[in-house]
N, C-alpha and C positions, 0 to 999 in steps of 0.2 A: 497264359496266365493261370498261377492255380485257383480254383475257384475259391470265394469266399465259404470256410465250417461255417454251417448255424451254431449258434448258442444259445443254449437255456437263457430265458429272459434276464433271471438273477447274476448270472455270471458276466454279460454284458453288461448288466449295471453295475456291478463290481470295478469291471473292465475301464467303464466311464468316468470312474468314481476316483480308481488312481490314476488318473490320466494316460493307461494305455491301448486305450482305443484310440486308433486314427484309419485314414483311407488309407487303401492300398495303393501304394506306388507300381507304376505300369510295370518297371522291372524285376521288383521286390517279389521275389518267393516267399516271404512272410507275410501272411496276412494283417497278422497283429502286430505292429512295431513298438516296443516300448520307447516311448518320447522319453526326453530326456528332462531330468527333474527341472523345475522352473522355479527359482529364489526369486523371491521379493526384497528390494534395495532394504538395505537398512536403512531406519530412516539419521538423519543426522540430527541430532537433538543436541541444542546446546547446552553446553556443561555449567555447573552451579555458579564459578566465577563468572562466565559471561552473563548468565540470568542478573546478576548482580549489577555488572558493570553495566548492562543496559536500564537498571533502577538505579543507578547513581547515575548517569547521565541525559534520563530525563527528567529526572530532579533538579538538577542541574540548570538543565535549559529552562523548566518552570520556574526554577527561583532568579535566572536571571533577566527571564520576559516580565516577571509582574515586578521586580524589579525598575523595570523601565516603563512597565504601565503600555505592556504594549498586546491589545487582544491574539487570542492564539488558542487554538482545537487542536486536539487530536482526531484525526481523519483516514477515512478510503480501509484500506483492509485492515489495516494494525488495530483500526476503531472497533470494529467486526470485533478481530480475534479478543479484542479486548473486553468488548460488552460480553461475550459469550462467559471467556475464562477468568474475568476481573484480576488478568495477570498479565506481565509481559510476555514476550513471543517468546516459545521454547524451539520453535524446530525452525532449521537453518534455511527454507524459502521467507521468512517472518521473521529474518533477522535484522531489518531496519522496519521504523516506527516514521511515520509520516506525521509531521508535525502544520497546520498552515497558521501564516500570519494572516489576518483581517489588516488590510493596508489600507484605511482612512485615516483622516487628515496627517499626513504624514508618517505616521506610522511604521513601516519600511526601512527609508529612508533615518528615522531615529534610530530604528535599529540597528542596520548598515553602520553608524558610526558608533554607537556605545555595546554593544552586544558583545564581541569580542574580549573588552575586557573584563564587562560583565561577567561572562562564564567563566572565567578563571579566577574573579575574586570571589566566586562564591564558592566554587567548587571546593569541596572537602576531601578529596582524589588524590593521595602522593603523586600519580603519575597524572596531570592537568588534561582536560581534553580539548580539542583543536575546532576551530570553525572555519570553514570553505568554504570562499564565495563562489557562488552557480559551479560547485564541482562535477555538475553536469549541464547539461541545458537548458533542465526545465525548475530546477530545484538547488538551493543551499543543503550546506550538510555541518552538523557536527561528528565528529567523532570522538571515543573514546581515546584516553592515553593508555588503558591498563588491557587492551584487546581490540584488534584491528576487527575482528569482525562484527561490531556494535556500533551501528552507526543511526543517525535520527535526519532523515530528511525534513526539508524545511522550503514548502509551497508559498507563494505569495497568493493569496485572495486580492482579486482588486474587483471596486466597485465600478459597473458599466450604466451609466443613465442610462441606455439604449443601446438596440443592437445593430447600431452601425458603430459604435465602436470599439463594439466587440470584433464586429469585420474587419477593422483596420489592423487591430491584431493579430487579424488570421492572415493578413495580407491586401486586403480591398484596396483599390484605386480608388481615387476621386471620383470616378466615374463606375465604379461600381461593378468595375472586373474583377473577378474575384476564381478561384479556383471551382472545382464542382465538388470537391467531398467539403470544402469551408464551407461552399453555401447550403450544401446538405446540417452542415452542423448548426447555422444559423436557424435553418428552418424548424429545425428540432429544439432550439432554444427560444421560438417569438413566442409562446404561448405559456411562461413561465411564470412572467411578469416579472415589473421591475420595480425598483433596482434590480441589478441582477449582478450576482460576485460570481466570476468564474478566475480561472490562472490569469497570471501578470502577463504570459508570452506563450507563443502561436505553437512551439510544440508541448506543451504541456496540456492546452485547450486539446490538440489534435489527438494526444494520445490517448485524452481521458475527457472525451467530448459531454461525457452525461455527467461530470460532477459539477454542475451548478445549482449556485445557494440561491434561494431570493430570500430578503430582511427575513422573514419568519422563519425558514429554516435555519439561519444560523442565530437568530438572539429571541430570547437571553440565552446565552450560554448557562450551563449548571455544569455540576461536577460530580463524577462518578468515584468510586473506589478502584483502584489497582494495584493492588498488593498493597505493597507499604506506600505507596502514594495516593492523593487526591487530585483527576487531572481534570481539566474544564475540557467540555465536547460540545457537540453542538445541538440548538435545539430541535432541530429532527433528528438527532440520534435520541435522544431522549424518548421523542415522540413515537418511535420503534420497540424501545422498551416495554 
């Protein structure tokens, strides 16, 4: 193997500096290998129409929820990027917005039946936007009509007296079998107090086991600015502020 030249300290840091310095490979007659340049992803940043089309369709969805008088936050990361940038999401991992309903006395359930048409008579959109029931497992969706890739999920909050039946949710027997990561989640939830709103169904609790509200953290609700709209969040997002 040829032995490693010394080098002036400055020229090794040189060396480090544009990345070609490496170890020597056992077969390699070159000491100093120049690595190969290393690009950074571009990031994908959504374009001015879709910035758009996702401020026309959570407009949309606000004027069709208080429309029907039915509680609702904006939550989980999209809240984040939103408190920070008081704007909607420009880059393409923050291209849906997490919407939750507050499901008391009914609420839901009213939704579920007038919401659909709601959003279409209010909407101002030549091309109308779409509602999906549980177009996944743990969440409803709307989508935009004018760009597939703007879409607004939509969580159900439901109120649990207690947490046993939050359990039942997650699966519990009557008897009180229950898996070992559910009862890990439960144990991380008794000391919250209650009421306690966490998701409507058992993979949405599993996947996103720390998002529980108790009454103070979610009311009163208040409202923040984001961009051209004014949307209601909750009161510990507030209380972050």
């Amino acid at each position: 193997m040829t032995p490693i030249p010394l080098l002036p300290l400055h020229e090794l840091a040189r060396l480090s500096k544009e990345g070609n310095l490496c170890i020597n490979a056992e077969n390699d007659e070159t000491p100093f290998k120049k690595r190969p340049p290393q690009h950074a992803l571009t990031p994908d940043i959504l374009s001015r129409q879709e910035v758009e089309a996702f401020y026309d369709l959570l407009g949309d969805l606000q004027e069709a929820l208080e429309l029907l008088h039915v509680p609702h936050a904006m939550i989980n990361r999209s809240l984040m990027s939103g408190l920070r940038s008081q704007s909607v999401p420009f880059h393409h991992d923050m291209e849906k917005i997490d919407v939750a309903i507050i499901n008391e006395e009914g609420a839901y359930e009213h939704f579920l039946k007038h919401f659909p048409k709601a959003l279409i008579e209010v909407s101002r959109s030549k091309l109308k936007p779409s509602f999906h029931r549980r177009q996944c497992a743990t969440c409803d969706q709307v989508k935009s009509g004018s760009s597939s890739r703007v879409k607004i999920d939509i969580f159900v909050l439901k109120k649990y007296a207690n947490i046993q039946e939050l359990g039942f949710v997650l699966g519990a027997t009557e008897d009180g079998t229950i898996s070992q990561y559910s009862q890990e989640i439960l144990q991380r939830l008794e000391g919250q107090g209650l009421p306690l709103y966490h998701y409507d169904n058992r993979q949405a609790i599993e996947l996103r086991p720390g998002e529980a509200y108790s009454y103070r953290d979610l009311f009163p609700m208040r409202r923040i600015p984001l961009g051209r709209l004014s949307i209601p969040v909750t009161n510990k997002a507030v209380r972050l502020l």
